[in-house]
CHARMM internal coordinates of N, CA and C (Angstrom, degrees):
IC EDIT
DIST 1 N 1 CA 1.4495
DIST 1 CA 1 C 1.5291
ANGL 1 N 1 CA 1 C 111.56
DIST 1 C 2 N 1.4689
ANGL 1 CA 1 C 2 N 116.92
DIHE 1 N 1 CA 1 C 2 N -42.22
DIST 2 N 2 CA 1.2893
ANGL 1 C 2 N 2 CA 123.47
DIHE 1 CA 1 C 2 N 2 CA -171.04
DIST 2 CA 2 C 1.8682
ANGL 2 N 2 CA 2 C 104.55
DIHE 1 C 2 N 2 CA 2 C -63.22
DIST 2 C 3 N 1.0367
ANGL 2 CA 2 C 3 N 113.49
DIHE 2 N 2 CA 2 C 3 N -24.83
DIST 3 N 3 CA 1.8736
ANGL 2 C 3 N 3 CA 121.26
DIHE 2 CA 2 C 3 N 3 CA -160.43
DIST 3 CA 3 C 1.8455
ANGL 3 N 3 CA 3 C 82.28
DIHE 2 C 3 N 3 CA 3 C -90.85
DIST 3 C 4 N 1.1675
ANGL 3 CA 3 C 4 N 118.03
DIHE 3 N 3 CA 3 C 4 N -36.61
DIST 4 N 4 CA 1.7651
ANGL 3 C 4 N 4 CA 111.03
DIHE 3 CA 3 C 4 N 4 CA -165.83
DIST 4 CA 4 C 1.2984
ANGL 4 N 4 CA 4 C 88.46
DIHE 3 C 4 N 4 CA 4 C -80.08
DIST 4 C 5 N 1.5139
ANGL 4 CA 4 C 5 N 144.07
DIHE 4 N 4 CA 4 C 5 N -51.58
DIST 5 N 5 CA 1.0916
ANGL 4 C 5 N 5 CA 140.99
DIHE 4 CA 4 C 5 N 5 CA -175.98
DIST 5 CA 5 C 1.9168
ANGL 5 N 5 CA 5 C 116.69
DIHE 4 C 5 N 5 CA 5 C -45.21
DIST 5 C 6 N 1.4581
ANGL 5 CA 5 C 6 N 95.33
DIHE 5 N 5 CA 5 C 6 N -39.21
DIST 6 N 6 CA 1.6186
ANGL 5 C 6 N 6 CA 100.11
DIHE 5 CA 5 C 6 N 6 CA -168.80
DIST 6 CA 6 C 1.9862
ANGL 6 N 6 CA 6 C 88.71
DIHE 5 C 6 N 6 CA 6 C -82.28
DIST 6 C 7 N 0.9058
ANGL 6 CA 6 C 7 N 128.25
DIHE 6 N 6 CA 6 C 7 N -74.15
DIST 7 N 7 CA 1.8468
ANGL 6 C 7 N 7 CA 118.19
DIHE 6 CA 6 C 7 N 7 CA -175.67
DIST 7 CA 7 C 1.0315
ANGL 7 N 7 CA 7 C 102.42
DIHE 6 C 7 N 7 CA 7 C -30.86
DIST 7 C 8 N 1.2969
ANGL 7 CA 7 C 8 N 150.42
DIHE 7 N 7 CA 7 C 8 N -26.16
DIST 8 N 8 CA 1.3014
ANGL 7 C 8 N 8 CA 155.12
DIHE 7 CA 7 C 8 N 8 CA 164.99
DIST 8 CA 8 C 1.2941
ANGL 8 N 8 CA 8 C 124.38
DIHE 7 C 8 N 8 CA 8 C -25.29
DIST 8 C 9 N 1.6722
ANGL 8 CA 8 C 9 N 81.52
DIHE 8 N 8 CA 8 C 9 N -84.98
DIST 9 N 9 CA 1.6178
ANGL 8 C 9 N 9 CA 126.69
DIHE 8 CA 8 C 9 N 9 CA 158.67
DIST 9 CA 9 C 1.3925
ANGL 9 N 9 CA 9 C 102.88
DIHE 8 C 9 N 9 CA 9 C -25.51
DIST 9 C 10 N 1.7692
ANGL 9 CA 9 C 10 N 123.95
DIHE 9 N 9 CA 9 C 10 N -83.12
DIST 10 N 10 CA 1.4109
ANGL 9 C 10 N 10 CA 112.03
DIHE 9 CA 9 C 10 N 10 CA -144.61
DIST 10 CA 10 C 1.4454
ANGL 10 N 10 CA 10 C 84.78
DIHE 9 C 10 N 10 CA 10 C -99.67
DIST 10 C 11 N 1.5434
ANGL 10 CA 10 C 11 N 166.37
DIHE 10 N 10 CA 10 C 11 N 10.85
DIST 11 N 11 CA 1.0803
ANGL 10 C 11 N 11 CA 147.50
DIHE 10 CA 10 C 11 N 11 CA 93.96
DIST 11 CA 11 C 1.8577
ANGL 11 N 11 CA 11 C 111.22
DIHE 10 C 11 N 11 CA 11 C 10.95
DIST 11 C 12 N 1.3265
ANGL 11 CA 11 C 12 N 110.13
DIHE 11 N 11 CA 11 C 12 N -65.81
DIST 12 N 12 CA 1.3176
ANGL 11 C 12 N 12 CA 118.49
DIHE 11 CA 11 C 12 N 12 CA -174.10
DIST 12 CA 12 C 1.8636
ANGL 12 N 12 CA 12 C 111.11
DIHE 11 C 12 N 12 CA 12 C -47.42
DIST 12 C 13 N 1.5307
ANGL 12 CA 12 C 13 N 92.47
DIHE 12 N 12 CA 12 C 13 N -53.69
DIST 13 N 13 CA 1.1261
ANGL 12 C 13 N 13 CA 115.24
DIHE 12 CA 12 C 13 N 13 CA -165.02
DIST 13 CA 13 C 1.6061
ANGL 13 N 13 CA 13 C 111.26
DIHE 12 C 13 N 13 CA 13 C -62.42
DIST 13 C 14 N 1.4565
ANGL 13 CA 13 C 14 N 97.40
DIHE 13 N 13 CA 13 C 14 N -47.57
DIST 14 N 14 CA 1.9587
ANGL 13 C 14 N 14 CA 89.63
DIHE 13 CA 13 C 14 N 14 CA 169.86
DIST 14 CA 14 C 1.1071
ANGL 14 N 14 CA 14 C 135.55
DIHE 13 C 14 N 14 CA 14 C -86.34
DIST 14 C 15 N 1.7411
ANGL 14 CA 14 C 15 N 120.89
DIHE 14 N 14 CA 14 C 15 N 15.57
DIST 15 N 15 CA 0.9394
ANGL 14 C 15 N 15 CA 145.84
DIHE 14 CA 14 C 15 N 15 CA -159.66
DIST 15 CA 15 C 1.7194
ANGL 15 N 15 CA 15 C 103.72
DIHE 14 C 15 N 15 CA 15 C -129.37
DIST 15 C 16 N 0.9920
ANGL 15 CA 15 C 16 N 124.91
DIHE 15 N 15 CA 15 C 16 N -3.82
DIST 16 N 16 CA 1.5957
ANGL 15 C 16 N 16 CA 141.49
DIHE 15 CA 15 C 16 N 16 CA 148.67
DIST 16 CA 16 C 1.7552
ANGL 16 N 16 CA 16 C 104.92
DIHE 15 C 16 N 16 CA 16 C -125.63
DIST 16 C 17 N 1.2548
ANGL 16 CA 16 C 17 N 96.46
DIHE 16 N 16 CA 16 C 17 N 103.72
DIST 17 N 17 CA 1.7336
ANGL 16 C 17 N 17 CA 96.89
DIHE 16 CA 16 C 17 N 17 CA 155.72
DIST 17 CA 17 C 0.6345
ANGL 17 N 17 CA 17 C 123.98
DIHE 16 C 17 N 17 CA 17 C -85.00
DIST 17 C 18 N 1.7296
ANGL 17 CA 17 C 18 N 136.07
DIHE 17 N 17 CA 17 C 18 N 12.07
DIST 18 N 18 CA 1.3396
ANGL 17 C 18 N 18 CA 133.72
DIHE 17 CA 17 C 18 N 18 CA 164.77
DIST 18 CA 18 C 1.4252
ANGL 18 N 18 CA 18 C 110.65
DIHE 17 C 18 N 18 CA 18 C -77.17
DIST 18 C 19 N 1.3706
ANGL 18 CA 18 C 19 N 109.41
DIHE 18 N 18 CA 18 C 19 N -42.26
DIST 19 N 19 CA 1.4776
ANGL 18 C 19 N 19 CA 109.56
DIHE 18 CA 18 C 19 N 19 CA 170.22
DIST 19 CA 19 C 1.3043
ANGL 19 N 19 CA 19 C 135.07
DIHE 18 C 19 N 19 CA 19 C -66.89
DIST 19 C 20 N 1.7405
ANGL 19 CA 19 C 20 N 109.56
DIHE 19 N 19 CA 19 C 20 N -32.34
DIST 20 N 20 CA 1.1301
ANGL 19 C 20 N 20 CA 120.20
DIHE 19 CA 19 C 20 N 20 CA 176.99
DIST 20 CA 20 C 1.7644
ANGL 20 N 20 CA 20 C 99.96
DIHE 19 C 20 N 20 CA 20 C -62.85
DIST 20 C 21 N 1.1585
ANGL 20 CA 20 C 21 N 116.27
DIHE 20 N 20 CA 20 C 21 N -59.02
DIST 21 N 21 CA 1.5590
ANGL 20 C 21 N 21 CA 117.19
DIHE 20 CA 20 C 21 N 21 CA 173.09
DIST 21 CA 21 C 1.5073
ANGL 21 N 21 CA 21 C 116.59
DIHE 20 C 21 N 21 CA 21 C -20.93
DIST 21 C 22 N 1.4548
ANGL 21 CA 21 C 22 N 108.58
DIHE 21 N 21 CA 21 C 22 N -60.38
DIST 22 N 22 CA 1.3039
ANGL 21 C 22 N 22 CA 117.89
DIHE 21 CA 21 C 22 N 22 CA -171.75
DIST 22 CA 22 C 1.4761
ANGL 22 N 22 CA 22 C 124.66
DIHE 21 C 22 N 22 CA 22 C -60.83
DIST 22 C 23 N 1.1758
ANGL 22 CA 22 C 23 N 89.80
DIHE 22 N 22 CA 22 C 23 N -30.70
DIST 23 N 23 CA 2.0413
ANGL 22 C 23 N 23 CA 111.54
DIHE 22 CA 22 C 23 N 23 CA -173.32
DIST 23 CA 23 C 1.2891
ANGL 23 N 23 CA 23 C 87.73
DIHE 22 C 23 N 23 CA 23 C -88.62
DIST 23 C 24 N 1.2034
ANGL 23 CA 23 C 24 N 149.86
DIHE 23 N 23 CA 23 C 24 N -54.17
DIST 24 N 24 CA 1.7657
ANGL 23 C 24 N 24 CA 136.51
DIHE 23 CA 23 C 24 N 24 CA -176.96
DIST 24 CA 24 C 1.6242
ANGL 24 N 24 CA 24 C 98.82
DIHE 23 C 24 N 24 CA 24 C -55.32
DIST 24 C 25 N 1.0849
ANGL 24 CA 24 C 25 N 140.75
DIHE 24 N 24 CA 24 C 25 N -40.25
DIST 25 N 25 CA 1.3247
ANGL 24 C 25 N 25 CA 146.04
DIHE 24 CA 24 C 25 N 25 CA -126.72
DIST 25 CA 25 C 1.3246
ANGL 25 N 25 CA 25 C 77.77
DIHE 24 C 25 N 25 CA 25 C -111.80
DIST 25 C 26 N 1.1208
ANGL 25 CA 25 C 26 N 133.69
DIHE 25 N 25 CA 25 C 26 N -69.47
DIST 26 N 26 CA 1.6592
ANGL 25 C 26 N 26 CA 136.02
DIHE 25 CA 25 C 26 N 26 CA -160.97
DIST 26 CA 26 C 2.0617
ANGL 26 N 26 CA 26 C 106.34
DIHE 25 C 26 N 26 CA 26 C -61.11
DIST 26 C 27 N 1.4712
ANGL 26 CA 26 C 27 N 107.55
DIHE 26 N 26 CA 26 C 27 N -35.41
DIST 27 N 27 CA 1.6422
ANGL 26 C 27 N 27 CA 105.84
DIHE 26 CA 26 C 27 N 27 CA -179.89
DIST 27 CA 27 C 1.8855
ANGL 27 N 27 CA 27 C 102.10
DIHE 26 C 27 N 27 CA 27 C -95.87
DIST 27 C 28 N 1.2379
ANGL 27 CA 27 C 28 N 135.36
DIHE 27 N 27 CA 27 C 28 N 23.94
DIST 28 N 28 CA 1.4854
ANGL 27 C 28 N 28 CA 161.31
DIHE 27 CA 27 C 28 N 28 CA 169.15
DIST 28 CA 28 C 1.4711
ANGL 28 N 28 CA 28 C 106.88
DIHE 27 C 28 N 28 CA 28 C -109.92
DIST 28 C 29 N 1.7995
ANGL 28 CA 28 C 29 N 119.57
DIHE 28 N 28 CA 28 C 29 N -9.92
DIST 29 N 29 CA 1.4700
ANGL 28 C 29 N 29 CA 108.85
DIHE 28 CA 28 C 29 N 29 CA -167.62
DIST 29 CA 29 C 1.7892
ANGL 29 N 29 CA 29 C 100.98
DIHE 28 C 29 N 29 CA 29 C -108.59
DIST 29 C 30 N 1.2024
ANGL 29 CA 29 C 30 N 119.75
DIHE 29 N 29 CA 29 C 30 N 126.32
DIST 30 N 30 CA 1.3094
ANGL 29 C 30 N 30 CA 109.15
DIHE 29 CA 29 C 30 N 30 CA -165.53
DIST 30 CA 30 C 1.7820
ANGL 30 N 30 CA 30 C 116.60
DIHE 29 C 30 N 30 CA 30 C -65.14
DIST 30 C 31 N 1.8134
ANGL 30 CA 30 C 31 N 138.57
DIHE 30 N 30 CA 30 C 31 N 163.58
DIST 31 N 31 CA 0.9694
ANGL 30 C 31 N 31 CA 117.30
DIHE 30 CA 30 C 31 N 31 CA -176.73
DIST 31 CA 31 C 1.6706
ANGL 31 N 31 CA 31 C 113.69
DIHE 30 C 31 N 31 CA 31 C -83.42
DIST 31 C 32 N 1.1930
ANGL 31 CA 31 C 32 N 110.08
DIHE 31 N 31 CA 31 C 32 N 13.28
DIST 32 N 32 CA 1.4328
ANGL 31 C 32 N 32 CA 113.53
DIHE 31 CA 31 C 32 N 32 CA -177.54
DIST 32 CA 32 C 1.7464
ANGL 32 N 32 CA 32 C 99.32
DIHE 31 C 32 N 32 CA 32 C -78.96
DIST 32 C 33 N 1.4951
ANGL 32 CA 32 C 33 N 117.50
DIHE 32 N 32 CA 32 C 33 N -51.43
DIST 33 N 33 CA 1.4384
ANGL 32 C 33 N 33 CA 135.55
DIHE 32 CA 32 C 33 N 33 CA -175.04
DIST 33 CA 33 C 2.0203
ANGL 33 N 33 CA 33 C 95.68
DIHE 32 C 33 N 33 CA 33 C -59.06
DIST 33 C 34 N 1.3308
ANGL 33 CA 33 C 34 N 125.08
DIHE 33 N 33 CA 33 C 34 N -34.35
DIST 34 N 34 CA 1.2825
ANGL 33 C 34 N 34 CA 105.43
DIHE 33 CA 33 C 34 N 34 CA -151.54
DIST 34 CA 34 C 1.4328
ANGL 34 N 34 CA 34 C 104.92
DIHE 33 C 34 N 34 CA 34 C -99.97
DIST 34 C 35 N 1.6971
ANGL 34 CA 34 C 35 N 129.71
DIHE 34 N 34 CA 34 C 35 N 168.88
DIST 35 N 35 CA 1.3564
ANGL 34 C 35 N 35 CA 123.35
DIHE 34 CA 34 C 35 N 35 CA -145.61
DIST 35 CA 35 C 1.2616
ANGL 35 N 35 CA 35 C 100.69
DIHE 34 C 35 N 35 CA 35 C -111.19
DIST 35 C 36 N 1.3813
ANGL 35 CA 35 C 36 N 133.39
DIHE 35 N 35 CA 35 C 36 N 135.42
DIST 36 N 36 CA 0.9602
ANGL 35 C 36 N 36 CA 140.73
DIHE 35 CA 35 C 36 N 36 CA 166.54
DIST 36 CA 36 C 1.5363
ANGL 36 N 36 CA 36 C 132.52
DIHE 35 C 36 N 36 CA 36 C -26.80
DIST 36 C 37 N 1.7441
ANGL 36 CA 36 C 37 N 137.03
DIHE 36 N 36 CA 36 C 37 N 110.58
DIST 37 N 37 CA 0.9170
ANGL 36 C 37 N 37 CA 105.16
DIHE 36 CA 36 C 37 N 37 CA 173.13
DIST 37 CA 37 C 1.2958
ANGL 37 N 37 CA 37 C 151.63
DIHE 36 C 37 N 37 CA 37 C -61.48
DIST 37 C 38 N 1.3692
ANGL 37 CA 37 C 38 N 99.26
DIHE 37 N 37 CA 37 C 38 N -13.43
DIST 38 N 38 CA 1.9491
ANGL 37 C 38 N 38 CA 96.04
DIHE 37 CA 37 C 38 N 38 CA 150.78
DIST 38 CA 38 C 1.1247
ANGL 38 N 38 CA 38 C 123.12
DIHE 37 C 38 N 38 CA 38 C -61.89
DIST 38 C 39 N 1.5290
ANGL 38 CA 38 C 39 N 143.91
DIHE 38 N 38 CA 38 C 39 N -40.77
DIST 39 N 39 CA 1.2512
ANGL 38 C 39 N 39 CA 139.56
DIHE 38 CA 38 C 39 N 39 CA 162.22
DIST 39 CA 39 C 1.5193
ANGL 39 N 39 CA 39 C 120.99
DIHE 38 C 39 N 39 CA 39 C -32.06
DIST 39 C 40 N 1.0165
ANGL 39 CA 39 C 40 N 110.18
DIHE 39 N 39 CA 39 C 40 N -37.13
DIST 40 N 40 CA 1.5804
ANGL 39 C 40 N 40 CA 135.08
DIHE 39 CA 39 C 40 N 40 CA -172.75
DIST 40 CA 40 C 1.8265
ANGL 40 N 40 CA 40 C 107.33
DIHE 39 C 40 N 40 CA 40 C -59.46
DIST 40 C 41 N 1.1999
ANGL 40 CA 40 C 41 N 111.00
DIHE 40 N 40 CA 40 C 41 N 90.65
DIST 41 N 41 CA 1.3689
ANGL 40 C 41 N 41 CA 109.45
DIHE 40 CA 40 C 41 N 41 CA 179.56
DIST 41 CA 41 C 1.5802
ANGL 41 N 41 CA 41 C 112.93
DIHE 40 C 41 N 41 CA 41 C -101.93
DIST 41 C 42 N 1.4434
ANGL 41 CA 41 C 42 N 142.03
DIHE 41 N 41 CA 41 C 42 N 126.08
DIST 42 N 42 CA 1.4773
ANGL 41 C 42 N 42 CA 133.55
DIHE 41 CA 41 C 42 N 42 CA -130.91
DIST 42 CA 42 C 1.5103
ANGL 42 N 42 CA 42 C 76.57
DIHE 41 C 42 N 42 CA 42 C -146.41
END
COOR INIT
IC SEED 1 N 1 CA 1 C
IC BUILD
């Protein structure tokens, strides 16, 4: 179930290039630039 779940997943992902954009763009962002997960208020 877990392996049908993940084709899923990046199915999704190449099927919006807006997202795919975002997810290249976000692992391209160095960890110095990105915010702490304590900062992170949800």
């Amino acid at each position: 179930m877990f392996k049908f779940r993940s084709i899923l997943a990046t199915l999704y992902l190449f099927l919006h290039p807006g997202t795919w954009k975002e997810l290249r763009e976000g692992m391209n962002t160095p960890v110095s630039d990105c915010v702490s997960w304590k900062d992170v208020h949800w």
